[in-house]
N, C-alpha and C positions, 0 to 999 in steps of 0.2 A: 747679254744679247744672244738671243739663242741661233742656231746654226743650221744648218742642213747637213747631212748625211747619206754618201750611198753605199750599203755594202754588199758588195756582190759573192755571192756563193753557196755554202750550205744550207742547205733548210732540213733538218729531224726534228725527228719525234724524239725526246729523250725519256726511258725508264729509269729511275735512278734509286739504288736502293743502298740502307745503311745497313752494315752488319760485321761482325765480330772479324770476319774475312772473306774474302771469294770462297767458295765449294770446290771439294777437291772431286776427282772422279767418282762420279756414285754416290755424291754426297747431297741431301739436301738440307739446306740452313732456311732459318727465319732472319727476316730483317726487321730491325728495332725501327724503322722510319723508312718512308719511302716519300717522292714526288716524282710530280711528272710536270714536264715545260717543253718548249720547243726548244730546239738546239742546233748545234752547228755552230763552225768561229764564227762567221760573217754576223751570224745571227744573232748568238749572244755579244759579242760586239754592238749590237743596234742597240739593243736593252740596254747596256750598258750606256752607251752614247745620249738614247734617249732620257735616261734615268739622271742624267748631269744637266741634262734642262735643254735639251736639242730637239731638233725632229732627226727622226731616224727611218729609213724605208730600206727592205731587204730587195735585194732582186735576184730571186733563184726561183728556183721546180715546186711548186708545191700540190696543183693537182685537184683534181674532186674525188679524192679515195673518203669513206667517212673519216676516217683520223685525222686528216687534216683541218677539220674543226675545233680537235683539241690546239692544232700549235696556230688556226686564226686565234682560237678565243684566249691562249697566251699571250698574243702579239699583241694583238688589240686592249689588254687589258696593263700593258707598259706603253704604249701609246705610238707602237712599232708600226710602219704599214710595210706592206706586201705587194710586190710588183711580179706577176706570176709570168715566167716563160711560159707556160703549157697547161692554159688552163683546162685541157679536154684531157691530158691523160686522168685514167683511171685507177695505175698502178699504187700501190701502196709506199707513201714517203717513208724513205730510210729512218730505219729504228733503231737507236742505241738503247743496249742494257746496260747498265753502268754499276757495280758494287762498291762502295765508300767504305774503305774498313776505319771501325770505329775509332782505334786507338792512333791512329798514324795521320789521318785524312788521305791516305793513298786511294789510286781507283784503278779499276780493273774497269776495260773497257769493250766490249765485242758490239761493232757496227757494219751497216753496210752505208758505203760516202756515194757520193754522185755517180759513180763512173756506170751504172746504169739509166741514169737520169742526166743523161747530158744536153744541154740544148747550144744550137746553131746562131748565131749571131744576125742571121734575120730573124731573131724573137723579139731582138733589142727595140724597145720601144720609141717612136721617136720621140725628140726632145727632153729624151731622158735624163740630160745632165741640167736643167735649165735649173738655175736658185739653186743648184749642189753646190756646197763648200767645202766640201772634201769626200774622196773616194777610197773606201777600203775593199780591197781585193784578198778572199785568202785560196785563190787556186784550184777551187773545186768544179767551176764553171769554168773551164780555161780558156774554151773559144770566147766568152760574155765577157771574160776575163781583159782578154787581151786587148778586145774591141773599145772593151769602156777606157781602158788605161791609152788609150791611142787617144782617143774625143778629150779625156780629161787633160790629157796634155796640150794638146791643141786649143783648149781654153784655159791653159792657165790653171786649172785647178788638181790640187796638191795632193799625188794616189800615194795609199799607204797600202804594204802589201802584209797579210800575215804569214810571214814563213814557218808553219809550225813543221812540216818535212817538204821536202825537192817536192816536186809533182811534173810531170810530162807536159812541156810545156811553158813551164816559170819561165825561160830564157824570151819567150816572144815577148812577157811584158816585163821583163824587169828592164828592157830601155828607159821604160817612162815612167819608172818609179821613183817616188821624190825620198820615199820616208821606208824602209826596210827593215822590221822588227820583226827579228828569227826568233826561234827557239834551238835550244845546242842539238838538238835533232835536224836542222836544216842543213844539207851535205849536197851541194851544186857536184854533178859530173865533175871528177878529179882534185874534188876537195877532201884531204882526209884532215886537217887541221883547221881551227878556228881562224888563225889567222891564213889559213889558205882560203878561207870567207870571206872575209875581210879583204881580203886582195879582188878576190874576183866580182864581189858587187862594185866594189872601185871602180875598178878596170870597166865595166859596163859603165861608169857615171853617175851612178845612185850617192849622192853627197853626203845624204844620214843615215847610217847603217846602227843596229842596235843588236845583242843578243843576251836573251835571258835565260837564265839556267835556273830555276824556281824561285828558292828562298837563297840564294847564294847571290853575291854581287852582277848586276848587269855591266856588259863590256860593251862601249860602244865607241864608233868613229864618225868624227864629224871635219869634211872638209880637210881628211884626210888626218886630221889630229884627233890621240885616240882616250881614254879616258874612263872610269871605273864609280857606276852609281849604287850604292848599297839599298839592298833593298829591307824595311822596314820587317823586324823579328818579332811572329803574333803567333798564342797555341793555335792553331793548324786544327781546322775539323774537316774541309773535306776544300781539296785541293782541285777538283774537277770547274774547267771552265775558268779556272782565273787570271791563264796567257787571254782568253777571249774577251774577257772581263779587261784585262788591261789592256788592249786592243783596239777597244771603244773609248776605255778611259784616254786613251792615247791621242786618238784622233779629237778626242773634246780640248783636250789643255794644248794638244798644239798650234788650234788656232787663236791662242791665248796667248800662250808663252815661248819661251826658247826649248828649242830639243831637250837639252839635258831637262830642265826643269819639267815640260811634261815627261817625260821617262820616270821622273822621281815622284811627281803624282801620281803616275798612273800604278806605278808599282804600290803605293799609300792604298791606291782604291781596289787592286787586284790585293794585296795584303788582309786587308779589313774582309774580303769575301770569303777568304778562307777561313774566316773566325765563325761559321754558317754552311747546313748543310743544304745543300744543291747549290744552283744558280741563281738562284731568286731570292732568297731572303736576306741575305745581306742588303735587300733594297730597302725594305719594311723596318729598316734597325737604324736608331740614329747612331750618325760616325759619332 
């Protein structure tokens, strides 16, 4: 039975290009493959969500620049919709260049995130959470942020937030956060250890707290008992997008299953992406 989904935050254009390695100064390379998709966690998250048989709808900035044609006709073409803060700006949606080095799947990343595109919490649409069954939040929109994680709580429905790093802000909504999946880059003011993370989503009330460190085991704590999920060992082509990827995966199996068990899927379906270069084709491949 399919689901509904809202993810709020990011919306790019992503450049993504494969090659031997990033360019050193002065240097210019050819890249063996290139694509191009929209991006952002929130974003690839929806694809993801929608791709497991959901409806999925983003709500960020995206604008009438002409480019933003390319990341509707992405969206629209995994079956993602769009709910625009600011349909009259003009400005150009944030661009990632991305290099995939061929032999590692590592990626080199240079973007510009929201913080020029930020929009005010009377953009929020109303009735915007009506038939939501679940809300992912990853920080980029923090006033849209806070707002939805406030509404979704007060109906009962279960926000997951992606912590890929702190962001200005995180503390307004992580009160009404149900479901908290960091990455080992996420570091709250005065945390210098994991489990000084651990302590401090606690301490706020967040009951399923999760952190993934790529291809290395996920640590997580539920209900205060703590616990260690391995994640699934595949050759690695390109590593870009697969926290986002399992993000979406996440929010799908959790209204299925038990925490630990979607963590262990979602990590199966962020696994399987990395065996495929960009964000997208791991969809087009049967598991």
């Amino acid at each position: 039975m399919e689901k509904y989904g809202l993810f709020v935050g990011l919306v790019t254009l992503d450049l993504i290009y494969l090659a031997q390695s990033p360019p050193q100064n002065n240097q210019k390379i050819v890249a063996s493959d290139y694509t191009l998709a929209a991006g952002g966690p929130a974003t690839n998250a929806a694809v993801s969500f929608s791709h497991l048989g959901n409806q999925a709808t983003v709500l960020g900035i995206v604008g009438s620049h002409p480019m933003t044609q390319l990341i509707q006709g992405d969206l629209a073409n995994y079956k993602v919709g769009i709910i625009d803060l600011d349909t009259t700006t003009q400005n150009a949606p944030p661009v990632s260049s991305i290099i995939v080095t061929q032999a590692t799947g590592e990626r080199a990343v240079i973007s510009i995130n929201a913080v020029k595109t930020q929009a005010t919490s009377e953009s929020i649409p109303p009735e915007i959470l009506q038939n939501v069954d679940i809300v992912l939040i990853d920080g980029h929109q923090m006033a849209i942020g806070s707002e939805i994680a406030q509404m979704a709580k007060a109906k009962n429905i279960p926000v997951v937030i992606d912590g890929g790093s702190w962001k200005h802000g995180f503390d307004k909504v992580l009160p009404f956060v149900d479901y908290a999946i960091c990455s080992a880059n996420f570091s709250p003011p005065s945390c210098h250890t994991e489990d000084e993370v651990f302590t401090y989503l606690s301490e706020i009330g967040i009951p399923h707290i999760a952190i993934t460190h790529g291809e290395k085991p996920i640590r997580y704590l539920q209900n205060g008992k703590g616990g260690v999920i391995d994640v699934p060992s595949v050759p690695s082509v390109d590593t870009l997008g697969a926290g986002d990827i399992f993000h979406g995966a996440f929010c799908h199996y959790i209204l299925r299953e038990s925490f630990t068990t979607a963590l262990e899927q979602a990590a199966h379906i962020a696994s399987f992406s990395c065996q495929f270069f960009g964000t997208r084709r791991w969809i087009d491949s049967p598991q």
